[in-house]
C-alpha positions as a Python dict, from the first residue, in 0.01 Angstrom:
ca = {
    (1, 'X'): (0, 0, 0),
    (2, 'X'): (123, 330, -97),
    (3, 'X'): (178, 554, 267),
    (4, 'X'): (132, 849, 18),
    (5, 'X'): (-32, 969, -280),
    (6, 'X'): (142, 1232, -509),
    (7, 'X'): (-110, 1482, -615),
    (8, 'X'): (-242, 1529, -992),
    (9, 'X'): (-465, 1796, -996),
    (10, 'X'): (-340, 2169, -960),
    (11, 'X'): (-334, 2384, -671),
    (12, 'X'): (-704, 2521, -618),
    (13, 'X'): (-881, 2644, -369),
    (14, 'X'): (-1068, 2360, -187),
    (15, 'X'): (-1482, 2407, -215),
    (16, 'X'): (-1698, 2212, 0),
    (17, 'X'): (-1795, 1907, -156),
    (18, 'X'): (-2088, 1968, -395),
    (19, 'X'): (-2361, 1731, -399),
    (20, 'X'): (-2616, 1862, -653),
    (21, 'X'): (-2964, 1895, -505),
    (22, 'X'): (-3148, 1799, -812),
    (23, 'X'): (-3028, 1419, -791),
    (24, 'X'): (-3270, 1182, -590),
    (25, 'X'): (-3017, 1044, -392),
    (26, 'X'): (-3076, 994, -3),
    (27, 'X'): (-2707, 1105, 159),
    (28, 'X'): (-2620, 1073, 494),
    (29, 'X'): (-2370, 1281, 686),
    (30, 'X'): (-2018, 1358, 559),
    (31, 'X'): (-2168, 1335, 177),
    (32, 'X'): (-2200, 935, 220),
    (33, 'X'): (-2462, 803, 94),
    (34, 'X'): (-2667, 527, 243),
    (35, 'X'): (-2821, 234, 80),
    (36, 'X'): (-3154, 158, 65),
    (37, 'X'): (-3346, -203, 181),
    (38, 'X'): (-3303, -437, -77),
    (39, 'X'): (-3613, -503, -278),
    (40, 'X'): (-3556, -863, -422),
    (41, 'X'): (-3833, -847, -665),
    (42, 'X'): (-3812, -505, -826),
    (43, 'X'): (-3515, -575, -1111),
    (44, 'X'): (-3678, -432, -1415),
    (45, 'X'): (-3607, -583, -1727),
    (46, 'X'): (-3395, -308, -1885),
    (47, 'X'): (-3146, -381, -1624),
    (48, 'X'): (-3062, -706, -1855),
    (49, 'X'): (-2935, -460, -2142),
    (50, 'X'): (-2636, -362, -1939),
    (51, 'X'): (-2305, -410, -2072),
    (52, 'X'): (-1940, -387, -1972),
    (53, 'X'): (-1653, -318, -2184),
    (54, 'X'): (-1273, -298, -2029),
    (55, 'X'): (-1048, 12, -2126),
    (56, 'X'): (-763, -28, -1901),
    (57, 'X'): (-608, -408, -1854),
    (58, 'X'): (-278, -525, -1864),
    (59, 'X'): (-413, -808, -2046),
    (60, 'X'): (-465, -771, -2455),
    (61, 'X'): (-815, -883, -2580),
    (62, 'X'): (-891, -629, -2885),
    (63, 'X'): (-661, -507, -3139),
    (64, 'X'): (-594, -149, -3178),
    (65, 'X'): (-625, -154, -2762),
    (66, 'X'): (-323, -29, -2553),
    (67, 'X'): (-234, -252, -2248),
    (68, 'X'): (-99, -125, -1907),
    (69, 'X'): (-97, -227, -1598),
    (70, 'X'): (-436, -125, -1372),
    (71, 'X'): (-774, -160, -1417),
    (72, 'X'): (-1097, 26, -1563),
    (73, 'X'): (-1431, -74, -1716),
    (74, 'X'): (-1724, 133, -1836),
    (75, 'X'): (-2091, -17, -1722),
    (76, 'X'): (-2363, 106, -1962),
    (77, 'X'): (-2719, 34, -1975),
    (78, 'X'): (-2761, 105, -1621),
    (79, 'X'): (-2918, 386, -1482),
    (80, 'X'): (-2667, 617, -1514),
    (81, 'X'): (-2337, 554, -1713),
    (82, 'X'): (-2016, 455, -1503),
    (83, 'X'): (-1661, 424, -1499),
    (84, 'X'): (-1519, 183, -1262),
    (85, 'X'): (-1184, 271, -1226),
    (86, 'X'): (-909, 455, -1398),
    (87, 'X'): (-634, 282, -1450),
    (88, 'X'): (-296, 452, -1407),
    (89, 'X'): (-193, 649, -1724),
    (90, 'X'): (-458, 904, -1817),
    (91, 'X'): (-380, 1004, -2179),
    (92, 'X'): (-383, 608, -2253),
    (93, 'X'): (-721, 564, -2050),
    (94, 'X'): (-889, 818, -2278),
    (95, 'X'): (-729, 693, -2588),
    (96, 'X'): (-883, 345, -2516),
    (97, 'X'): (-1176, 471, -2493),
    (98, 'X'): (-1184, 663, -2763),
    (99, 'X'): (-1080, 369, -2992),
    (100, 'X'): (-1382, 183, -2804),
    (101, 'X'): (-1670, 431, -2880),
    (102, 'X'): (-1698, 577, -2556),
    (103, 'X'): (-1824, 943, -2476),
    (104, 'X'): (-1593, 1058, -2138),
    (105, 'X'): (-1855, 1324, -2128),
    (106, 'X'): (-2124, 1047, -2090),
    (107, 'X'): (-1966, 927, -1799),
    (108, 'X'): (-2212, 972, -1480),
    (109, 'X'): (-2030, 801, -1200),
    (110, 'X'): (-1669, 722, -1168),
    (111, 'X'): (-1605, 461, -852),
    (112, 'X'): (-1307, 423, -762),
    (113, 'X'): (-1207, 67, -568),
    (114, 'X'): (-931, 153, -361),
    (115, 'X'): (-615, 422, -351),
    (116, 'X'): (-330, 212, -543),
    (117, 'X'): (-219, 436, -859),
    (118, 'X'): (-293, 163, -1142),
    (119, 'X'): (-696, 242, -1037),
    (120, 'X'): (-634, 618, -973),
    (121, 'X'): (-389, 756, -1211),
    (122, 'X'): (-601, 831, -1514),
    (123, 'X'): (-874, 1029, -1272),
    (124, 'X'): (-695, 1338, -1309),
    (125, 'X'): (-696, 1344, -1738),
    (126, 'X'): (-1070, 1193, -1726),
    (127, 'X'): (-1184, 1509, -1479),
    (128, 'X'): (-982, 1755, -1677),
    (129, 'X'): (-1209, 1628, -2002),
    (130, 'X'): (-1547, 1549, -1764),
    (131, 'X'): (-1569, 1741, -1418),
    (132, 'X'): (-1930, 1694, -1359),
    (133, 'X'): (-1954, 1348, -1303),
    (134, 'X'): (-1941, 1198, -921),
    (135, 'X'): (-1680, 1017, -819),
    (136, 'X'): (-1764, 801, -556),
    (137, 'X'): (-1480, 648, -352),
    (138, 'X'): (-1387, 461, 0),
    (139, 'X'): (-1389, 741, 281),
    (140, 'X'): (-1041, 611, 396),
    (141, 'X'): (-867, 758, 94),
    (142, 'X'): (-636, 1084, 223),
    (143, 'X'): (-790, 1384, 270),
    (144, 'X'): (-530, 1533, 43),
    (145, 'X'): (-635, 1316, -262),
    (146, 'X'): (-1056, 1420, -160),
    (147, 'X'): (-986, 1820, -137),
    (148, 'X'): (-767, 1814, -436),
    (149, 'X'): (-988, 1602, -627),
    (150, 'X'): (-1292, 1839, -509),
    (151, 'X'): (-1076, 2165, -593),
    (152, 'X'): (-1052, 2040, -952),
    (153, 'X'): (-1418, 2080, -973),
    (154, 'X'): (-1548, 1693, -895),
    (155, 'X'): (-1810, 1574, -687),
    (156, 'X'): (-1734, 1344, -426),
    (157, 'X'): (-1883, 1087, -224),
    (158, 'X'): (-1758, 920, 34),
    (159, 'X'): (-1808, 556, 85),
    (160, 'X'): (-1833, 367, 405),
    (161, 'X'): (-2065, 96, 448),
    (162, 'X'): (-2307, -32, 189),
    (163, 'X'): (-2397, 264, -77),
    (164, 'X'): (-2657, 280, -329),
    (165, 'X'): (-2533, 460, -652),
    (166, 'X'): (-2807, 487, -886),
    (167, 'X'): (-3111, 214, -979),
    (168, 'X'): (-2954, -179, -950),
    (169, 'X'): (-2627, -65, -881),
    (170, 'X'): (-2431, -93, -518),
    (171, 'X'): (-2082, -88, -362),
    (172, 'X'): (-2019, -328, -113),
    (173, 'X'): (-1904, -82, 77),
    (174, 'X'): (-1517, -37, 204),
    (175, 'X'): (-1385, -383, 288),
    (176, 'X'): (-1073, -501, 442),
    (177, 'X'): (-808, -389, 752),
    (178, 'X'): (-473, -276, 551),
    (179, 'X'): (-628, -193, 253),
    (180, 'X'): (-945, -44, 216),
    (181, 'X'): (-1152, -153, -105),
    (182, 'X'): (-1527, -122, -248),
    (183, 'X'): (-1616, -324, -497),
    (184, 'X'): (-1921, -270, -736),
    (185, 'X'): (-2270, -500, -774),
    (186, 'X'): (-2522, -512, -1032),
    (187, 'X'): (-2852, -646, -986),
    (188, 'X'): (-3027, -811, -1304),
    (189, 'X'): (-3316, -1050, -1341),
    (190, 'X'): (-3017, -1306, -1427),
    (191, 'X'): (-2838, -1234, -1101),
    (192, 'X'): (-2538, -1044, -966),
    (193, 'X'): (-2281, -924, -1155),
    (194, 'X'): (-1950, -826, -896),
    (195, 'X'): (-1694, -622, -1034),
    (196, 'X'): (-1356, -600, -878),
    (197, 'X'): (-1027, -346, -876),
    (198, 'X'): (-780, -612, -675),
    (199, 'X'): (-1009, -776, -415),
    (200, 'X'): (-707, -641, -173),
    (201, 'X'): (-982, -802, 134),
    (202, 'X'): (-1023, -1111, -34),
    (203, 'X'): (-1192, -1211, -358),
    (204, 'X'): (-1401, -1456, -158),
    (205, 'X'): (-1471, -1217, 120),
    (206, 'X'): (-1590, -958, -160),
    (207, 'X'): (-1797, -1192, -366),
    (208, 'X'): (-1983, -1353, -24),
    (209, 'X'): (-2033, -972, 131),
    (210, 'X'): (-2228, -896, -253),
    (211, 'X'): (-2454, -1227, -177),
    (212, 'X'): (-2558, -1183, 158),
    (213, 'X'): (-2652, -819, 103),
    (214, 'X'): (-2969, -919, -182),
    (215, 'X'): (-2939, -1346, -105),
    (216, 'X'): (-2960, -1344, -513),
    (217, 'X'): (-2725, -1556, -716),
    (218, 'X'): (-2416, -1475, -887),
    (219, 'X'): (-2432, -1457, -1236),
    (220, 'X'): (-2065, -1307, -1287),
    (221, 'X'): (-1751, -1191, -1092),
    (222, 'X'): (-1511, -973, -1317),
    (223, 'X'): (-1205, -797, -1204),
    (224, 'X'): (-864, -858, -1069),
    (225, 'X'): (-863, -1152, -784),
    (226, 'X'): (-526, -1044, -674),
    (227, 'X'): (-374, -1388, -716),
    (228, 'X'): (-111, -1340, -905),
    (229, 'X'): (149, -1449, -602),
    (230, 'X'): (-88, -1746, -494),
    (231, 'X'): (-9, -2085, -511),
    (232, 'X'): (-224, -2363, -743),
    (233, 'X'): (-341, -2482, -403),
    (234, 'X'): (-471, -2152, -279),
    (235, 'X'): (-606, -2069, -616),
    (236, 'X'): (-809, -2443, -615),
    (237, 'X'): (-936, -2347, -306),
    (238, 'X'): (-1076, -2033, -409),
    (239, 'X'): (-1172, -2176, -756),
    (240, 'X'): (-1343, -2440, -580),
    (241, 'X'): (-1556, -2189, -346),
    (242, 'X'): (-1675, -1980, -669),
    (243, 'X'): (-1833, -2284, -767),
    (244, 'X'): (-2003, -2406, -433),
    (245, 'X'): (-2127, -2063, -402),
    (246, 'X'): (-2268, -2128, -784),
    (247, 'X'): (-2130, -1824, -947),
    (248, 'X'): (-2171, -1877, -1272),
    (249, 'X'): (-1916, -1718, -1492),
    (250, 'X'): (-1577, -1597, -1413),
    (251, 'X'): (-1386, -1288, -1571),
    (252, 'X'): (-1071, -1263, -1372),
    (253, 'X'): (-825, -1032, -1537),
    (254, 'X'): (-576, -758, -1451),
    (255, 'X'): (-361, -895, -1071),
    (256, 'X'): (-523, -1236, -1097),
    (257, 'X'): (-226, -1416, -1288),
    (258, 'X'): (-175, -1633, -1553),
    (259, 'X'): (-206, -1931, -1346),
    (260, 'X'): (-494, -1861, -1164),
    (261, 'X'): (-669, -1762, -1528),
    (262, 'X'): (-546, -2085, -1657),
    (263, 'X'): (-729, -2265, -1333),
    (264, 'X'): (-1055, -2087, -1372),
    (265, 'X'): (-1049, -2145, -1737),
    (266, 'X'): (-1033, -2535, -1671),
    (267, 'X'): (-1300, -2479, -1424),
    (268, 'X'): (-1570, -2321, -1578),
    (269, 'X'): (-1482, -2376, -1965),
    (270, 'X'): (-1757, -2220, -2170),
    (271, 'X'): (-1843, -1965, -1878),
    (272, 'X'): (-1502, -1887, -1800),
    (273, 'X'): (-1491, -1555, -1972),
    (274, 'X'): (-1171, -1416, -2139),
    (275, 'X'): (-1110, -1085, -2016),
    (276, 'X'): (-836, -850, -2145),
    (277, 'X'): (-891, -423, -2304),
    (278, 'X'): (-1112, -403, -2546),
    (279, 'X'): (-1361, -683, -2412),
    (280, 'X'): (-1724, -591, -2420),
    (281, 'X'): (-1996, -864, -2243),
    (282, 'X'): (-2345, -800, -2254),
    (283, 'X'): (-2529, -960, -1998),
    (284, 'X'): (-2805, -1073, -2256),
    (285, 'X'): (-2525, -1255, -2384),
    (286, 'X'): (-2430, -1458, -2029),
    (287, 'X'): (-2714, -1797, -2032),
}
């Protein structure tokens, strides 16, 4: 874990955090805002036309896409368009998505898993092309990185526990002791879809925290596991407990490893899913 965070943005003065009044959100204090009961049975329909494409991996899937280590995906069809993560090197973040089609003015939300510079580093070009969108992110991160990031002209929102973001989509709130991580759910009709920076608390941990909060099933987990140091026992173990909890396909990618891939490929064959920049899955797609 980094002990500190060199700062992007420019010198500004620091504003209070703005939190716009016209958005129905219910905040609670400190900007953080809480989530709501879940409502098992009140997943519209439309919330089976999201889609997910990755535009920051250090894993190649698409040609014409730039690799790098980090992570960052772009969730469409929900609610309100997000980016989950930056990756580290702005000018390539936008570039990818350029070369993938996608608006950085479009972006809504930007969530941010946890402070380590291959998920941060592109937030500064992205706000400098986009400052309007909210940028929700663990309330651990230094204050430094919050006023500078609110000086720049973003909105922030703290996360703590459990957070509702906009209509089917949640963080699990900030997980773990050393260091702190959200991760992001989706609610469809076809189950959850968990989305992952580097599962720093545990991918299990994560993935179990995401089932208990809506008792649904998991139709996907995408993301980096963190693995990438683990050994094939470990990674069995953990292979073997995505399957007793019945997740149903697996997109590890950016810190999982090679080996672990390679294990959850030979797992889950046709619903292991190969995940590198440039992938786009539709959930209409996933059976």
């Amino acid at each position: 874990m980094r002990k500190s965070y060199t700062v992007l943005f420019p010198a500004m003065a620091i504003a209070a955090v703005l939190l716009v009044s016209g958005m129905q959100q219910d905040f609670g204090h400190n900007g953080r805002k809480q989530m709501k009961k879940a409502e098992p049975n009140n997943i519209t329909s439309d919330a089976n036309n999201i889609n997910i494409t990755v535009i920051y991996d250090n894993n190649p899937y698409k040609e014409g896409m730039k690799t790098a280590w980090g992570f960052g995906c772009v969730i469409r069809g929900t609610e309100k368009i997000i980016l989950f993560d930056t990756g580290g090197d702005g000018q390539l973040l936008l570039e990818n998505m350029s070369t993938m089609g996608v608006d950085v003015n479009s972006i809504e939300i930007v969530v941010l898993s946890h402070i380590h510079h291959d998920h941060t580093g592109g937030l500064a070009h992205f706000i400098k092309k986009n400052p309007n969108a909210f940028v929700y992110l663990p309330a651990s991160f230094p204050k430094s990185f919050k006023e500078n990031l609110v000086g720049a002209g973003a909105r922030v929102v703290e996360v703590d526990d459990q957070t509702t973001m906009c209509k089917h989509v949640y963080s699990t709130g900030q997980m773990g002791d050393w260091i702190k991580e959200q991760g992001l759910i989706l609610r469809t009709e076809r189950g959850l879809v968990v989305i992952t920076g580097c599962a720093h608390p545990g991918i299990l941990k994560m993935v179990k925290t995401a089932k208990s909060l809506f008792n649904e099933p998991v139709l996907l987990v995408i993301g980096g596991f963190h693995l990438i140091s683990a050994t094939e026992e470990e990674i069995e173990t953990i292979v073997t407990s995505f399957e007793a909890m019945k997740v149903k396909y697996a997109g590890p990618c950016h810190c999982t490893g090679d080996k672990a891939r390679l294990l959850f490929e030979e797992h889950f064959g046709d619903h292991y899913i190969n995940v590198g920049v440039g992938k786009l899955i539709n959930i209409s797609d996933l059976r």
